[in-house]
C-alpha positions as CSV (number, residue, x, y, z in Angstrom):
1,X,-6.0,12.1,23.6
2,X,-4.9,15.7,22.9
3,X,-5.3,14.9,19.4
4,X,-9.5,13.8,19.6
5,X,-10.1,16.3,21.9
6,X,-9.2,19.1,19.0
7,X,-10.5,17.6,16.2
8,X,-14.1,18.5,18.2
9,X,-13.6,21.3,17.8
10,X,-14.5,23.8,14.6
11,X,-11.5,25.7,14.9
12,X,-7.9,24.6,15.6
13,X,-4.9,27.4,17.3
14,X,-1.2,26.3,16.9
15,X,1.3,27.6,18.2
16,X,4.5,27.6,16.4
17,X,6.6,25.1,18.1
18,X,3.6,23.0,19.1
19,X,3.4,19.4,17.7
20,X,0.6,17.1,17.1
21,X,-0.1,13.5,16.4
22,X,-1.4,10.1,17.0
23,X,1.4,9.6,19.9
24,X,-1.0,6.5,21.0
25,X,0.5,4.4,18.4
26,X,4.1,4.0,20.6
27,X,2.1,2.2,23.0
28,X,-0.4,0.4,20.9
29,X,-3.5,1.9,22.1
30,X,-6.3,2.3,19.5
31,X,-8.3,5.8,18.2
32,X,-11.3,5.0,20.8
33,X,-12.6,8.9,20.8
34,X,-13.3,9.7,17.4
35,X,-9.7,10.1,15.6
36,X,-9.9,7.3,13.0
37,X,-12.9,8.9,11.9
38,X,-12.8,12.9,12.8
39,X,-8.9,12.8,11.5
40,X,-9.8,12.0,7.4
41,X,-12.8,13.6,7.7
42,X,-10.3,16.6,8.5
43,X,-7.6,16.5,7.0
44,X,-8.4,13.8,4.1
45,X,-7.3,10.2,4.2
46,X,-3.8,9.9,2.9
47,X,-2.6,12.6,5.5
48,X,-5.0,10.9,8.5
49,X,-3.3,7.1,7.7
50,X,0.3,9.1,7.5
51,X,-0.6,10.3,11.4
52,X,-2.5,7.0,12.5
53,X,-0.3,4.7,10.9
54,X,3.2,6.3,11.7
55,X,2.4,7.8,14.9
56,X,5.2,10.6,14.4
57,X,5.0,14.0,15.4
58,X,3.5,17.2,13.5
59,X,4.6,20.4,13.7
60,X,2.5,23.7,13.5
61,X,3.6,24.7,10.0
62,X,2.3,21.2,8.5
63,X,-0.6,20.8,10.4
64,X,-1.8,24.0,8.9
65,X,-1.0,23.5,5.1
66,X,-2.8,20.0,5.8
67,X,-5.6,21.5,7.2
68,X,-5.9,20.6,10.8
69,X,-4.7,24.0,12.5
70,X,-6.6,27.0,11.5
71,X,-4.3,29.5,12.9
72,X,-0.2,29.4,13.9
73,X,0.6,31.6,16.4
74,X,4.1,32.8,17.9
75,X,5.1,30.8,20.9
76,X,3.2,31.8,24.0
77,X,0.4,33.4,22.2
78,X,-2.3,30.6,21.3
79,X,-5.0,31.1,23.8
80,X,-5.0,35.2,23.6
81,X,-5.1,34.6,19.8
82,X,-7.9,32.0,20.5
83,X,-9.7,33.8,22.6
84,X,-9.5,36.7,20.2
85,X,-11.1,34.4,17.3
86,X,-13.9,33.4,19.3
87,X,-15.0,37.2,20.4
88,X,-14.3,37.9,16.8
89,X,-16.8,35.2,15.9
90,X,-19.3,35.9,18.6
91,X,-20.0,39.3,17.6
92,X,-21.6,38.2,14.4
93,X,-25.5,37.6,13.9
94,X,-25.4,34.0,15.9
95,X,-28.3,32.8,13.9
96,X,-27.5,33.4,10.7
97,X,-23.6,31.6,11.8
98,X,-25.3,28.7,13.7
99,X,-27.3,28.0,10.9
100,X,-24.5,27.8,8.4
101,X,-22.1,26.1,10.8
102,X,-24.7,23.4,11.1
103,X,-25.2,23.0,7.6
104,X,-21.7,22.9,6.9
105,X,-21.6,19.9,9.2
106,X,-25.2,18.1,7.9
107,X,-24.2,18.4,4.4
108,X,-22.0,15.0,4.8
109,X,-24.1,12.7,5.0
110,X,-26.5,14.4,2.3
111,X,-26.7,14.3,-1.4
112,X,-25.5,17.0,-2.9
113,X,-29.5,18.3,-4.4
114,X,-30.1,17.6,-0.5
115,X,-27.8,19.4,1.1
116,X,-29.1,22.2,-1.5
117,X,-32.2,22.6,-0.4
118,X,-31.2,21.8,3.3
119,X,-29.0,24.7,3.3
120,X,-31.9,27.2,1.6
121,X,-34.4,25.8,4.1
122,X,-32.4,26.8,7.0
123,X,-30.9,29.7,5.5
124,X,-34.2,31.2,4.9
125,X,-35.2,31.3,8.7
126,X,-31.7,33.4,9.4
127,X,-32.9,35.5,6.4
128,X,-36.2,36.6,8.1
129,X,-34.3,36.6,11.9
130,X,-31.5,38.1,10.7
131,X,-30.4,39.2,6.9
132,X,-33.0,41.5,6.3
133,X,-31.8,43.9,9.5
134,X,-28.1,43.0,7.8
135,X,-28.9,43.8,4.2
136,X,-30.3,47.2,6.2
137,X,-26.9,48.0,7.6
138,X,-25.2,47.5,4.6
139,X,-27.3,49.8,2.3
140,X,-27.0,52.4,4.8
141,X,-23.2,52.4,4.3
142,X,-22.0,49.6,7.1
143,X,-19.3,47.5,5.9
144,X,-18.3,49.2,3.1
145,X,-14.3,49.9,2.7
146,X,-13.7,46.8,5.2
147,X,-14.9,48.1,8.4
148,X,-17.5,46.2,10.2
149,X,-16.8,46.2,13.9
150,X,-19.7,48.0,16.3
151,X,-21.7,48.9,12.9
């Protein structure tokens, strides 16, 4: 459902009168696309069983304190606020973010010494691609006093 299909996704927008939930339950269909197992991983088990075992609705506001919307927007508003987030993010070194997104997600089913040196090994290739023309920027002034757009 609705539900699965967002929980694929890295980042969740809300709009304020929007509700979620595992709606399926009503008509006794099972989580077939992921939800029993993208939903704890989210949100943490105790509020994943209080969505897949009660089936009721969530609203915006609670969805976002429980971690499962990223941003709440005013009604109307989600996908320019969306779309606004993802030219936000794709103006940053895509190297350097793909390699930490993908870490993020790897370190789950690593130790935690692993996921350590997982994250330096990867990091270290954005470093060369990337952080050294970044570091660059930033000791010739860009960045400083919170402005970093175009530098």
């Amino acid at each position: 459902g609705g539900l699965e299909i967002a929980l694929l996704c890295d980042l969740r927008v809300m709009e304020e009168d929007a509700t979620v939930g595992v709606f399926c339950r009503r008509w006794g269909v099972p989580l077939i696309d992921g939800g029993t197992v993208r939903l704890p991983r989210l949100v943490g088990m105790s509020h994943a069983l209080d969505m897949i075992l009660t089936g009721r609705p969530v609203g915006a506001a609670e969805a976002q304190r429980m971690g499962l919307a990223n941003r709440v927007t005013p009604t109307g508003t989600a996908r320019q606020t969306a779309e606004a987030l993802a030219h936000e993010i794709a103006a940053f070194p895509q190297l350097c973010m793909n390699v930490d997104r993908e870490s993020a997600y790897r370190q789950w089913n690593m130790t935690l010494e692993d996921a350590m040196q997982a994250e330096f090994k990867a990091g270290m290739k954005a470093v060369e691609a990337e952080g050294v023309q970044g570091a660059a920027r930033f000791a010739a002034g860009a960045g400083r006093g919170g402005a970093f757009g175009g530098e």
